[in-house]
PDB file of N, CA, C and O in Angstrom:
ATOM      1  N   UNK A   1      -7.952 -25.834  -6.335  1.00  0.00           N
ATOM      2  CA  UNK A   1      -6.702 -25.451  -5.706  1.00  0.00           C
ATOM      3  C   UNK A   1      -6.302 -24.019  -6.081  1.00  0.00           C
ATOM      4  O   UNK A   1      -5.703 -23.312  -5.271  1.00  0.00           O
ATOM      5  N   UNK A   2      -6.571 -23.668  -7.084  1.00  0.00           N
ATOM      6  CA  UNK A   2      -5.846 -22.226  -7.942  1.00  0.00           C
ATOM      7  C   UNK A   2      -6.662 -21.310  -7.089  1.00  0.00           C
ATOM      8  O   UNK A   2      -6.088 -20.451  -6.420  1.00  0.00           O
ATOM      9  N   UNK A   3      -8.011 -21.439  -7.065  1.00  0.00           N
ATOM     10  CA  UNK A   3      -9.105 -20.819  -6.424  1.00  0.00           C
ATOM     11  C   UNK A   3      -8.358 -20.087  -4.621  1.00  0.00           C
ATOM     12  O   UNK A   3      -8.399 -18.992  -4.061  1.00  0.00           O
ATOM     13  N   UNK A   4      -7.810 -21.328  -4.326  1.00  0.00           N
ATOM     14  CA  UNK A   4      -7.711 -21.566  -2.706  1.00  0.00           C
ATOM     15  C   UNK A   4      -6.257 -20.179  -2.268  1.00  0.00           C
ATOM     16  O   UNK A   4      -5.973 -19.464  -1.307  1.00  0.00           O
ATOM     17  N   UNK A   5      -5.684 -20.466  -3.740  1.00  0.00           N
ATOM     18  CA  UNK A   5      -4.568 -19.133  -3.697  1.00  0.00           C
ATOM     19  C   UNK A   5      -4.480 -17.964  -4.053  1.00  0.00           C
ATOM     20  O   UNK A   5      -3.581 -17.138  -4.206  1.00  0.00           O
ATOM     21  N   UNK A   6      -5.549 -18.013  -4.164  1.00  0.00           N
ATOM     22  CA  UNK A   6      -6.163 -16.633  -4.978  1.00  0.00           C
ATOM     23  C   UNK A   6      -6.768 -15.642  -3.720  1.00  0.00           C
ATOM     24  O   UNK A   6      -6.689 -14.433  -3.502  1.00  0.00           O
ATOM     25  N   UNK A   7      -7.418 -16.801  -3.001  1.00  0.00           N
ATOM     26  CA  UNK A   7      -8.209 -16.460  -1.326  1.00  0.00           C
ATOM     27  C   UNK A   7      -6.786 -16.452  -0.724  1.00  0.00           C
ATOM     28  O   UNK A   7      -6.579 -15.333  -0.255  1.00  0.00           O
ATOM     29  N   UNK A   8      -5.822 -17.197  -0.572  1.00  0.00           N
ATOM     30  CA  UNK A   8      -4.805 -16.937   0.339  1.00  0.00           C
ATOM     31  C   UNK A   8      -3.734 -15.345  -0.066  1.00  0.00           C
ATOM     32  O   UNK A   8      -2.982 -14.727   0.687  1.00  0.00           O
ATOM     33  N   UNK A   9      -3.994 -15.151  -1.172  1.00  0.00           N
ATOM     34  CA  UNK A   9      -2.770 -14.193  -1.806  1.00  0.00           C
ATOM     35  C   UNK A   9      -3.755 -12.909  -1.342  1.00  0.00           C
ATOM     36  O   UNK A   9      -3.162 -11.869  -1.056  1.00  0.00           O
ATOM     37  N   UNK A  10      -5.334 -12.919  -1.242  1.00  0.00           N
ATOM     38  CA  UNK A  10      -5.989 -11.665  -0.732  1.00  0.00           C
ATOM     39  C   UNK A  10      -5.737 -11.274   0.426  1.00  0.00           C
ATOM     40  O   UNK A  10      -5.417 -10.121   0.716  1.00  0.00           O
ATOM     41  N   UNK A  11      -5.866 -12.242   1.229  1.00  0.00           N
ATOM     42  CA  UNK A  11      -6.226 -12.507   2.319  1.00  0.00           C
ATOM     43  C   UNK A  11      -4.596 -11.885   2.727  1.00  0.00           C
ATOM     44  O   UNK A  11      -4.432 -10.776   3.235  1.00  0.00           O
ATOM     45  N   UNK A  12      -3.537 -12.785   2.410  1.00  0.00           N
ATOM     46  CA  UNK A  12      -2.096 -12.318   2.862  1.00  0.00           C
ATOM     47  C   UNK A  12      -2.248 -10.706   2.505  1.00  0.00           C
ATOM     48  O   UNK A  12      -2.143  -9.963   3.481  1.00  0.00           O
ATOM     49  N   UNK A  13      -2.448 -10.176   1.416  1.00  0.00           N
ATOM     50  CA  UNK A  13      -2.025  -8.915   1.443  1.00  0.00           C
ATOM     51  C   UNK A  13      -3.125  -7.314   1.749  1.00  0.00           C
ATOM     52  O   UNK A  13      -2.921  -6.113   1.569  1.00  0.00           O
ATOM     53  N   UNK A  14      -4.337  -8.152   2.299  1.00  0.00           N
ATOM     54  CA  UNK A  14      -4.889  -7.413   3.450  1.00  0.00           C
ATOM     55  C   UNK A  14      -4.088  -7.473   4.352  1.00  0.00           C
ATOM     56  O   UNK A  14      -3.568  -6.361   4.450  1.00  0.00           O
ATOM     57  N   UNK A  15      -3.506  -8.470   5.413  1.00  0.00           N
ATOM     58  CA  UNK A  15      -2.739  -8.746   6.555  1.00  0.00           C
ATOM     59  C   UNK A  15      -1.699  -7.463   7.016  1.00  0.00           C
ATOM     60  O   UNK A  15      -1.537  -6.778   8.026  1.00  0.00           O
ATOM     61  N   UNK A  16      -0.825  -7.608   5.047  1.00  0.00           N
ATOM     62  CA  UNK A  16       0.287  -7.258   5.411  1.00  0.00           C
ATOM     63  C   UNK A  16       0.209  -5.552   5.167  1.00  0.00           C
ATOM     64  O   UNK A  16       1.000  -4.655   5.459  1.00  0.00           O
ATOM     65  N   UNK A  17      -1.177  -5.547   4.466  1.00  0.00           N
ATOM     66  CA  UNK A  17      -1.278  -3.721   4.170  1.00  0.00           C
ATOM     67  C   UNK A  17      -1.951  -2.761   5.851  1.00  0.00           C
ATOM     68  O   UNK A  17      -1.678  -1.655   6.316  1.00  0.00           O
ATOM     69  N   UNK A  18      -2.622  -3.559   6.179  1.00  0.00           N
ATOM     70  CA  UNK A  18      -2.973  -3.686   7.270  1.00  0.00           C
ATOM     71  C   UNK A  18      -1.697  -3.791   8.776  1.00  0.00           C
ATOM     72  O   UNK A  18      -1.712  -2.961   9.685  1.00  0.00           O
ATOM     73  N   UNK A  19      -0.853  -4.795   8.725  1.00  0.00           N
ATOM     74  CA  UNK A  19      -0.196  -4.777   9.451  1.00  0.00           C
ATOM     75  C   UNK A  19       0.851  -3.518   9.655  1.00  0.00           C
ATOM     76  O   UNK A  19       1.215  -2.959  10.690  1.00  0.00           O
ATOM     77  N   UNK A  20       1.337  -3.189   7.702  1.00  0.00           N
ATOM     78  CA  UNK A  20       2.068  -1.743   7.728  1.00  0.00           C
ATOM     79  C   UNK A  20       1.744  -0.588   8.224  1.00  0.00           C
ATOM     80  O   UNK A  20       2.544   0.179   8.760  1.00  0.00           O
ATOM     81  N   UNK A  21       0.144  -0.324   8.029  1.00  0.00           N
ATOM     82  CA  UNK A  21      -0.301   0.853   8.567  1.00  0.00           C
ATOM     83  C   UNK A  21      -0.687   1.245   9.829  1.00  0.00           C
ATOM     84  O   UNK A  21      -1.064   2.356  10.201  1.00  0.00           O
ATOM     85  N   UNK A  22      -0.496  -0.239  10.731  1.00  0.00           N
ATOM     86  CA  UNK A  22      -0.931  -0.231  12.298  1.00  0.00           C
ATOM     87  C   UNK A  22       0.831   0.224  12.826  1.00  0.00           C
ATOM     88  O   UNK A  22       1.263   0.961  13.712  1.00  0.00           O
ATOM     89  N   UNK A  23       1.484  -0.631  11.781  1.00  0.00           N
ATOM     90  CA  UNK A  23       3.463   0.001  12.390  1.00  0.00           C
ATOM     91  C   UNK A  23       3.246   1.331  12.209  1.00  0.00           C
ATOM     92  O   UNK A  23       3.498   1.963  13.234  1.00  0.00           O
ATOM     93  N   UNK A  24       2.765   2.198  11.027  1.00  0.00           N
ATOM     94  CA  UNK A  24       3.523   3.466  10.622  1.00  0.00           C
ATOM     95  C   UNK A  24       2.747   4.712  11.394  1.00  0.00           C
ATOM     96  O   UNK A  24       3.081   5.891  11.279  1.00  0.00           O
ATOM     97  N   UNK A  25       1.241   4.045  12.502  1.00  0.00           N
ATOM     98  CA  UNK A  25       1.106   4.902  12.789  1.00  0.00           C
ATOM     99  C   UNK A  25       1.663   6.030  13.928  1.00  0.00           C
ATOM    100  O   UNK A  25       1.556   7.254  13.996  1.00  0.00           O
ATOM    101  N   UNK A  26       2.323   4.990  14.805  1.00  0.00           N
ATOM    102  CA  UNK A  26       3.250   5.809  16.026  1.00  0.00           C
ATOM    103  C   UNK A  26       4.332   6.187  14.937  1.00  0.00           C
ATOM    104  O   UNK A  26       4.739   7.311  15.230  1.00  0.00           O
ATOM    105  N   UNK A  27       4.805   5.839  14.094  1.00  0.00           N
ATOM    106  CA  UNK A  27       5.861   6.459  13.403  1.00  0.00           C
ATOM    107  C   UNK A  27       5.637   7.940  12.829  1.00  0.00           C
ATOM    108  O   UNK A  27       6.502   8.816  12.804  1.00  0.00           O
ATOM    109  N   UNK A  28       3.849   8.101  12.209  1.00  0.00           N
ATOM    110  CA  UNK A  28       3.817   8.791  11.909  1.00  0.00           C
ATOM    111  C   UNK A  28       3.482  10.430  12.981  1.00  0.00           C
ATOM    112  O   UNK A  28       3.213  11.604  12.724  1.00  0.00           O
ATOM    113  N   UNK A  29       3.707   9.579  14.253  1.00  0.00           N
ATOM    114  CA  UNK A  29       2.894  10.857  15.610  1.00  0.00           C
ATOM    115  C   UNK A  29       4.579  11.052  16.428  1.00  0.00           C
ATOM    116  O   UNK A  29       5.061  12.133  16.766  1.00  0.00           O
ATOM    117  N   UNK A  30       5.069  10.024  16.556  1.00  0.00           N
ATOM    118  CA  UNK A  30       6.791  10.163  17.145  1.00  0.00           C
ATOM    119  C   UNK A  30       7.746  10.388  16.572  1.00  0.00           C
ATOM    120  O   UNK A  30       8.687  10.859  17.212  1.00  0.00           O
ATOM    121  N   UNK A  31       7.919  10.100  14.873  1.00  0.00           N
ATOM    122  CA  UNK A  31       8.994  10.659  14.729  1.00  0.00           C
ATOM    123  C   UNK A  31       8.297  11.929  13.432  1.00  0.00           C
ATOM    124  O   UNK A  31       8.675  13.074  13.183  1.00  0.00           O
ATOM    125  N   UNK A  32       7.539  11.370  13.030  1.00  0.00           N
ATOM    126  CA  UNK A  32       7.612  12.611  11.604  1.00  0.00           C
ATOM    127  C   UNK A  32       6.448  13.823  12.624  1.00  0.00           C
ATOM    128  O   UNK A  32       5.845  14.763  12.106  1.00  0.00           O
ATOM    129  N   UNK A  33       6.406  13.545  13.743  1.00  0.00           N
ATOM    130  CA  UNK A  33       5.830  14.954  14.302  1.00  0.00           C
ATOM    131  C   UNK A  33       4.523  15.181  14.453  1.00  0.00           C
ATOM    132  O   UNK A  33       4.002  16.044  15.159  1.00  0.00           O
ATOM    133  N   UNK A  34       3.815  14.093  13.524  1.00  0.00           N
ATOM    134  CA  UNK A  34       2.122  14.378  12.856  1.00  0.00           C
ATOM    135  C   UNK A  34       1.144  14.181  14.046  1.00  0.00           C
ATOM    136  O   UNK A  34       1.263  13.417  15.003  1.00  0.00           O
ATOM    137  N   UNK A  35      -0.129  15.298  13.672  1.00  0.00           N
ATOM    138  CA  UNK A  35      -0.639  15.045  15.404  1.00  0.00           C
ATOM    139  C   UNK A  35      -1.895  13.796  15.031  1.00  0.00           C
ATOM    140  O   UNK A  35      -2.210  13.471  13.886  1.00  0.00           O
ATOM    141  N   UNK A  36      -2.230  13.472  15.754  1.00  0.00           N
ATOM    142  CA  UNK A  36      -2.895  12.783  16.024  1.00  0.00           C
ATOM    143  C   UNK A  36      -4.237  12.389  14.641  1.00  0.00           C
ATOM    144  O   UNK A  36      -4.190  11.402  13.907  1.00  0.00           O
ATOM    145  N   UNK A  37      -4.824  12.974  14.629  1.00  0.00           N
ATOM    146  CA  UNK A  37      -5.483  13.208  13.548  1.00  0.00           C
ATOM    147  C   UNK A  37      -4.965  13.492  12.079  1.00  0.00           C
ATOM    148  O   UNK A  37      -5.838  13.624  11.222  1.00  0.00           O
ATOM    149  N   UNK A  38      -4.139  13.559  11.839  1.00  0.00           N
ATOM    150  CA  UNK A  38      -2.957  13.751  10.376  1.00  0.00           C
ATOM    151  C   UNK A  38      -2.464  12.342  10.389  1.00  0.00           C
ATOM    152  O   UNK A  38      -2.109  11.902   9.295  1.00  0.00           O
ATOM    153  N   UNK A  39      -2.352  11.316  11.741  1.00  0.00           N
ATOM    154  CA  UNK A  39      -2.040  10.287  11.479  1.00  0.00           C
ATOM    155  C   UNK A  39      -3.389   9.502  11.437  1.00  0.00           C
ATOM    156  O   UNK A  39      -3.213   8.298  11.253  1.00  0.00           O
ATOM    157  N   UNK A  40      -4.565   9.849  11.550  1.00  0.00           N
ATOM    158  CA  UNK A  40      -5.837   8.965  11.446  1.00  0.00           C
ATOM    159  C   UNK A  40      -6.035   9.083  10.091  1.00  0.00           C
ATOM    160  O   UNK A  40      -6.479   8.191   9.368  1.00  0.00           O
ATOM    161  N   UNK A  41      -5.692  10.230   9.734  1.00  0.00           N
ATOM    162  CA  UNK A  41      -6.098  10.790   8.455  1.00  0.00           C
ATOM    163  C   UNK A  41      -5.552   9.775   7.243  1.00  0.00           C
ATOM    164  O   UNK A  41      -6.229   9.006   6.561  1.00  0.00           O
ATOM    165  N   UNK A  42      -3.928  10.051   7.187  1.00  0.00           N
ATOM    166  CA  UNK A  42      -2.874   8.637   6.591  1.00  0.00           C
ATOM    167  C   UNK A  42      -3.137   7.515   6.850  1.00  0.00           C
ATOM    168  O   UNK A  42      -2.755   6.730   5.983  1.00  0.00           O
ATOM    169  N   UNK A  43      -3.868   6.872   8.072  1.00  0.00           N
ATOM    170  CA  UNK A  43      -3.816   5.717   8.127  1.00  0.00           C
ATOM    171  C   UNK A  43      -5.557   5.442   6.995  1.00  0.00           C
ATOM    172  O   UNK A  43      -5.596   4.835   5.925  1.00  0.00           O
ATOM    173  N   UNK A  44      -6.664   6.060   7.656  1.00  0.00           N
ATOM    174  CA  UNK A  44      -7.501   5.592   6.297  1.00  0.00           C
ATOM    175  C   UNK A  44      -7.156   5.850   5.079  1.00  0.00           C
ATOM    176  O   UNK A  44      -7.326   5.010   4.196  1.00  0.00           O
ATOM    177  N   UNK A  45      -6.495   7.326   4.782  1.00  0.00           N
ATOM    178  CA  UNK A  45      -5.827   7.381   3.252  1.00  0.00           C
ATOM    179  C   UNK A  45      -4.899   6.591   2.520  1.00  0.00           C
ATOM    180  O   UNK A  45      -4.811   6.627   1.292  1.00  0.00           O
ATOM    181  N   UNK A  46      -4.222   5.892   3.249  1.00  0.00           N
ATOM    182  CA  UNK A  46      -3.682   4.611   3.034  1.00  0.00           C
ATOM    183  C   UNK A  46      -4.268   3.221   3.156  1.00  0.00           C
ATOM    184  O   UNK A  46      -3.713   2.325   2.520  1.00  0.00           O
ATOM    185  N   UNK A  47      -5.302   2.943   3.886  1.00  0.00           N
ATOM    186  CA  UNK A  47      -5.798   1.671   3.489  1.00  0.00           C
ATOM    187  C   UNK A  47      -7.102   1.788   2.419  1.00  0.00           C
ATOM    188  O   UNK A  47      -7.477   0.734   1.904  1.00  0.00           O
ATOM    189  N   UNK A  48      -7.966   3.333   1.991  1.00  0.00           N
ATOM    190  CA  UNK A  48      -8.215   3.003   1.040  1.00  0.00           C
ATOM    191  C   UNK A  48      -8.006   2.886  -0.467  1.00  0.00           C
ATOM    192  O   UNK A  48      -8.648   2.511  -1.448  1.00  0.00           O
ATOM    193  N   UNK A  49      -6.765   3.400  -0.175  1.00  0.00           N
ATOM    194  CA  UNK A  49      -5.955   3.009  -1.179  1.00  0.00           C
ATOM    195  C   UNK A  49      -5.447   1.663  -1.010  1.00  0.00           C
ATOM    196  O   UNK A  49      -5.491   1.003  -2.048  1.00  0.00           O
ATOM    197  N   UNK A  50      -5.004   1.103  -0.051  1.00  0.00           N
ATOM    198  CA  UNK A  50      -4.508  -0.746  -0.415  1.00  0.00           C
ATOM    199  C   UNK A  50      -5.873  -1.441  -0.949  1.00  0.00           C
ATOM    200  O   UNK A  50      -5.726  -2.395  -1.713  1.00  0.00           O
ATOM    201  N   UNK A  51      -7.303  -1.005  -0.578  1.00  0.00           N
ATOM    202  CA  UNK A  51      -8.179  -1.565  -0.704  1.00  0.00           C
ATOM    203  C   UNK A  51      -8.535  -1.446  -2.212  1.00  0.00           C
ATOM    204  O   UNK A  51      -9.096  -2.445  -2.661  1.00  0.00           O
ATOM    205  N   UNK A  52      -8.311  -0.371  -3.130  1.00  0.00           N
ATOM    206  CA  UNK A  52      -8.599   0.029  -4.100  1.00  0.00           C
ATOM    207  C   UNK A  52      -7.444  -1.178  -4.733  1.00  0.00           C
ATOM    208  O   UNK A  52      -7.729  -2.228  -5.307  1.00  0.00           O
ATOM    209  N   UNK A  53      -6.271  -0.709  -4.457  1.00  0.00           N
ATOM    210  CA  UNK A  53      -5.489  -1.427  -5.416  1.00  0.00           C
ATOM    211  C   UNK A  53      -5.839  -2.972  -5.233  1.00  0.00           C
ATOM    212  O   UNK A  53      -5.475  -3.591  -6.232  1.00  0.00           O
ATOM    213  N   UNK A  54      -6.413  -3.766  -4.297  1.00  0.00           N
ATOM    214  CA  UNK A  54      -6.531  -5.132  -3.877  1.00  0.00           C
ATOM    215  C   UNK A  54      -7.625  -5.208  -5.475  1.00  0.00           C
ATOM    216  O   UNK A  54      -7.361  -5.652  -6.593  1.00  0.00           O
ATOM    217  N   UNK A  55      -8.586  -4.712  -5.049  1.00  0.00           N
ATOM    218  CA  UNK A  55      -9.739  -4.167  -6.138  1.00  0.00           C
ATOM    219  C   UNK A  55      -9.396  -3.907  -7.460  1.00  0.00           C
ATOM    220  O   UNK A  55     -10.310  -4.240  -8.214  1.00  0.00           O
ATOM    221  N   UNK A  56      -8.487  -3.468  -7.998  1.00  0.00           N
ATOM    222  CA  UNK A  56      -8.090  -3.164  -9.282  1.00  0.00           C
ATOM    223  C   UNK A  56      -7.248  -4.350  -9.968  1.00  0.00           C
ATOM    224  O   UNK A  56      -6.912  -4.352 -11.152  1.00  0.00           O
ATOM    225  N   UNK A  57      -6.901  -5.573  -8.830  1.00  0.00           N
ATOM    226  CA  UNK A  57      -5.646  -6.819  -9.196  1.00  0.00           C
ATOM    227  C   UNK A  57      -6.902  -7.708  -9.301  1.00  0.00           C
ATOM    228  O   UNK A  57      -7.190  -8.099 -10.433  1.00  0.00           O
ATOM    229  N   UNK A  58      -7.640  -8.056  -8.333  1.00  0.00           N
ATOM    230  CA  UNK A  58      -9.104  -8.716  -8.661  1.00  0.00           C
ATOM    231  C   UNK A  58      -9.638  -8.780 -10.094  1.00  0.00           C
ATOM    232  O   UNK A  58      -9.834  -9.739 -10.840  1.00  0.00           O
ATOM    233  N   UNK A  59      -9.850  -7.176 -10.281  1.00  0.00           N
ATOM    234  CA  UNK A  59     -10.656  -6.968 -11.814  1.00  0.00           C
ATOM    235  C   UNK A  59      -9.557  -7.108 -12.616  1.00  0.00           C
ATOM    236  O   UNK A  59     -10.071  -6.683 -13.651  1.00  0.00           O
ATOM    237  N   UNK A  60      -8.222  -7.432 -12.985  1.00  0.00           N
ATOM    238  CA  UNK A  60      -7.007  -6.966 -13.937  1.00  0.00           C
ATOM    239  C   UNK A  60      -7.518  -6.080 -14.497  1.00  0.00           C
ATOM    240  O   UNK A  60      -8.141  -6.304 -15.534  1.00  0.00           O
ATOM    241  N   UNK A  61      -7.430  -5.071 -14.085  1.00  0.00           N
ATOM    242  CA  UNK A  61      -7.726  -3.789 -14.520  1.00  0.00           C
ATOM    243  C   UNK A  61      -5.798  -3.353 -15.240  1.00  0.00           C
ATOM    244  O   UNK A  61      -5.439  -2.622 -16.162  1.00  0.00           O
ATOM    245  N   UNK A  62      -5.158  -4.066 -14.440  1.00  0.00           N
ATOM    246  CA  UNK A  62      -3.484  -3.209 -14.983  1.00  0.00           C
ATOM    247  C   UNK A  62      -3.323  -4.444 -15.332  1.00  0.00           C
ATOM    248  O   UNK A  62      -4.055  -5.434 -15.321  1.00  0.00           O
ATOM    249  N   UNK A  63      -1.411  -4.076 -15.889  1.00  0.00           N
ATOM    250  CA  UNK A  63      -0.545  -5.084 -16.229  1.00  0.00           C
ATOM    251  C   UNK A  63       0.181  -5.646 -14.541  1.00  0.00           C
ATOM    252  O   UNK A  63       0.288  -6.794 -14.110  1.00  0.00           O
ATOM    253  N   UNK A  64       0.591  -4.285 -13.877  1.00  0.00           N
ATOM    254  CA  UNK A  64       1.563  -4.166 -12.811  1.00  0.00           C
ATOM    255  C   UNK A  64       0.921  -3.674 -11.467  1.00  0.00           C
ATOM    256  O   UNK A  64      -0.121  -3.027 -11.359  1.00  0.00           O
ATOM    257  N   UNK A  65       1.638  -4.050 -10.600  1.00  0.00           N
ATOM    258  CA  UNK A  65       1.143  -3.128  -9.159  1.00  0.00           C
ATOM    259  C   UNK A  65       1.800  -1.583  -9.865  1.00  0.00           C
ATOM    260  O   UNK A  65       1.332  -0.552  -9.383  1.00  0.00           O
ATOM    261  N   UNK A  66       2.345  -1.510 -10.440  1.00  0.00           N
ATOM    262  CA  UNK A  66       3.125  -0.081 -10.640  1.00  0.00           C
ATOM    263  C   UNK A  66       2.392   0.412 -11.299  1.00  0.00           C
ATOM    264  O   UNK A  66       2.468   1.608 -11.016  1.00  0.00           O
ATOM    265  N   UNK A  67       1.421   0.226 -12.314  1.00  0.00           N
ATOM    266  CA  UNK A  67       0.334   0.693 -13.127  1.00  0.00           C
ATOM    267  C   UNK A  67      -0.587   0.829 -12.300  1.00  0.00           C
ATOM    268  O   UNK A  67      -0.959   1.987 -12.111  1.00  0.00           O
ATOM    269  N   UNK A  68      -1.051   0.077 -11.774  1.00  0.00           N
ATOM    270  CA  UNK A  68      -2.385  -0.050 -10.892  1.00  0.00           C
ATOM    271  C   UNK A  68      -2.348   1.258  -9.731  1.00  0.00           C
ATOM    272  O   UNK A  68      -3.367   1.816  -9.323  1.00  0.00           O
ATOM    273  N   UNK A  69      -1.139   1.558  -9.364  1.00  0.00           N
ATOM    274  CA  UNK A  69      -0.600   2.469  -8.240  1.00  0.00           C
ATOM    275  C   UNK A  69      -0.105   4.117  -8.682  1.00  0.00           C
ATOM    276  O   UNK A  69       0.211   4.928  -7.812  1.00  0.00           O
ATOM    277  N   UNK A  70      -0.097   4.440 -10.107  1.00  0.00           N
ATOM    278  CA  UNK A  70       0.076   5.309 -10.928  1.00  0.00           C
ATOM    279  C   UNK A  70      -0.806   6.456 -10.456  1.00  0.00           C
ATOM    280  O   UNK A  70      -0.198   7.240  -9.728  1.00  0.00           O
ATOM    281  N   UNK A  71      -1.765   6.682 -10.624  1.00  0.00           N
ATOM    282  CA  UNK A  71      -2.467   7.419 -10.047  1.00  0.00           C
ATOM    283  C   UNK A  71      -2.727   7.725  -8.239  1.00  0.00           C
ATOM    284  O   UNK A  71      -3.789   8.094  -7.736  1.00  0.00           O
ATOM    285  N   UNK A  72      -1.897   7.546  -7.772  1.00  0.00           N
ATOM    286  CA  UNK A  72      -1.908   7.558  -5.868  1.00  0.00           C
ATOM    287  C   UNK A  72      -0.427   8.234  -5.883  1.00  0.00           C
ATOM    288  O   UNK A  72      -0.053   8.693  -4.804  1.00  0.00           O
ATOM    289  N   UNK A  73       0.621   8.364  -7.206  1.00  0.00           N
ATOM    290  CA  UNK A  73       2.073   8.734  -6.831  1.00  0.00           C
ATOM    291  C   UNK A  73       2.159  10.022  -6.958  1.00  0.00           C
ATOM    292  O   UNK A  73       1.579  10.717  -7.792  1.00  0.00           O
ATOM    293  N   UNK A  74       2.922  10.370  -6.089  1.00  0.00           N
ATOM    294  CA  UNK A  74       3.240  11.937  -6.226  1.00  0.00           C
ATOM    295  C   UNK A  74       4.075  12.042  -7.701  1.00  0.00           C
ATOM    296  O   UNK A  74       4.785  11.197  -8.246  1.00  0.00           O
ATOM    297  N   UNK A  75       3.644  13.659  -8.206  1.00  0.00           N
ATOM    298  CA  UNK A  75       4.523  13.811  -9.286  1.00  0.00           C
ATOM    299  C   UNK A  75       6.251  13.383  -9.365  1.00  0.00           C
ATOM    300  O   UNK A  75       7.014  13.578  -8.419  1.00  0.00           O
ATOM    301  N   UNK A  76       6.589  12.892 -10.421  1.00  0.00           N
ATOM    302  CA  UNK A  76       8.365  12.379 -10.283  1.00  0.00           C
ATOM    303  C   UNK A  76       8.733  11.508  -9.414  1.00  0.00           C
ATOM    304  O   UNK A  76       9.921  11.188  -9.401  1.00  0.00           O
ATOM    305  N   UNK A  77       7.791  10.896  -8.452  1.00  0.00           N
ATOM    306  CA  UNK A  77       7.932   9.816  -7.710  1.00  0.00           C
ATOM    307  C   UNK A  77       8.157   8.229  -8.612  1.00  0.00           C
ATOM    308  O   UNK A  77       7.260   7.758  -9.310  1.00  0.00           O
ATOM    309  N   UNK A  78       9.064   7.787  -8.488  1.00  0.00           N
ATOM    310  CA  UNK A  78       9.702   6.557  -9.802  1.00  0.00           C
ATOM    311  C   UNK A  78      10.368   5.169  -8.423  1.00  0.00           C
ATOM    312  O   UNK A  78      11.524   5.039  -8.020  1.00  0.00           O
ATOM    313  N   UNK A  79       9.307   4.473  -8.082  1.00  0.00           N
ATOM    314  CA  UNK A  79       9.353   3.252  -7.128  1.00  0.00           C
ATOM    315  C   UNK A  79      10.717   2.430  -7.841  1.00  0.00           C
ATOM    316  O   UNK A  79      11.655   1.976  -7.186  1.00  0.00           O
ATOM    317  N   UNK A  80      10.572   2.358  -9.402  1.00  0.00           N
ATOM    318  CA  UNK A  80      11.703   1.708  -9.013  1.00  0.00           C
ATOM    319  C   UNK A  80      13.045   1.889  -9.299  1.00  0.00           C
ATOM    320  O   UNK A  80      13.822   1.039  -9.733  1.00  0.00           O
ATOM    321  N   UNK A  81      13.355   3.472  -8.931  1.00  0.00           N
ATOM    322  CA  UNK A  81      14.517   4.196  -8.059  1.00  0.00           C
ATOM    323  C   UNK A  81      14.684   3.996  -7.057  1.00  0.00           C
ATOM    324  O   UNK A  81      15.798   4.293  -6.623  1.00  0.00           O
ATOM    325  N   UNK A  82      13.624   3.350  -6.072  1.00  0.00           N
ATOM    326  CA  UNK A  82      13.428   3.380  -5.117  1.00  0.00           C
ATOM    327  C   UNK A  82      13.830   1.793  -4.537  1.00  0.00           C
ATOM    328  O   UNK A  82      14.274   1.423  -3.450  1.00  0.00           O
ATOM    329  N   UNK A  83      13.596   1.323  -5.327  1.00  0.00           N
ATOM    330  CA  UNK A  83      13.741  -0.603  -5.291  1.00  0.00           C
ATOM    331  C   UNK A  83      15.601  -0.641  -6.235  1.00  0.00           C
ATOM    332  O   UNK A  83      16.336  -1.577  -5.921  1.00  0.00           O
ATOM    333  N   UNK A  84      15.902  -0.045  -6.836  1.00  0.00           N
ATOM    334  CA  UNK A  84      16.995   0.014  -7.332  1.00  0.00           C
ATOM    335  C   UNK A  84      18.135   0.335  -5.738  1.00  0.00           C
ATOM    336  O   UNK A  84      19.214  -0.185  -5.453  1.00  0.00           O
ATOM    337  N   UNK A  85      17.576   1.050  -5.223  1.00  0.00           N
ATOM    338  CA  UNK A  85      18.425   1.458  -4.146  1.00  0.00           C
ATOM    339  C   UNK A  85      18.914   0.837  -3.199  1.00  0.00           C
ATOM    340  O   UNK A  85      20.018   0.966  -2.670  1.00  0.00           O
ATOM    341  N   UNK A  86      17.703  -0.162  -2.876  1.00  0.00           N
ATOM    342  CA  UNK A  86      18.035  -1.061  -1.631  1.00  0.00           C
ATOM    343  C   UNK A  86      18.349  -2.268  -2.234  1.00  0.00           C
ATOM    344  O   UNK A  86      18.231  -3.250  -1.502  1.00  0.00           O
ATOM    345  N   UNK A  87      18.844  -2.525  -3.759  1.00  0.00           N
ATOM    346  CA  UNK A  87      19.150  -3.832  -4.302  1.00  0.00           C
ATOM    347  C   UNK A  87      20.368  -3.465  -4.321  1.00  0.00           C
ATOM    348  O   UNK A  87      21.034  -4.142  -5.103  1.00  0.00           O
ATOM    349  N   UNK A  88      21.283  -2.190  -3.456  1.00  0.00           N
ATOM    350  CA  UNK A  88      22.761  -1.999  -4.173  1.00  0.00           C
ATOM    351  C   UNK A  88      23.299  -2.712  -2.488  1.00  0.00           C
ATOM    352  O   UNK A  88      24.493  -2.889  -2.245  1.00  0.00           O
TER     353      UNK A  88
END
């Protein structure tokens, strides 16, 4: 059984990393301006990064998604300033 959620919790968050980056790509060509290719570009630079991090929770390589994701953040970028914000 533990096994079976382990396959479902991958599986869900391919879906949903996947599903984000198929939304953000007209977002990224209609509203933030980006041409066409700047958004092909983000969309693989972003899923191989979900793929890496899927990869790094597999191996427990970290403690956190926030550790695991440390190295992909822009300098002074602090997520949970960011999660603080939309909890007000």
């Amino acid at each position: 059984m533990q096994q079976n959620k382990v396959i479902g919790g991958a599986l869900a968050a391919q879906i949903i990393g996947l599903g984000r980056e198929i939304l953000d790509y007209p977002i990224n060509i209609f509203v933030k301006n980006r041409s066409i290719q700047e958004a092909n570009n983000d969309f693989l630079n972003d899923m191989k990064i979900n793929y890496s991090g899927q990869n790094m929770a597999r191996e427990n390589k970290y403690n956190s998604v926030f550790d695991a994701c440390d190295k992909y953040r822009p300098n002074g970028y602090n997520p949970l300033e960011r999660l603080q914000y939309y909890r007000k």
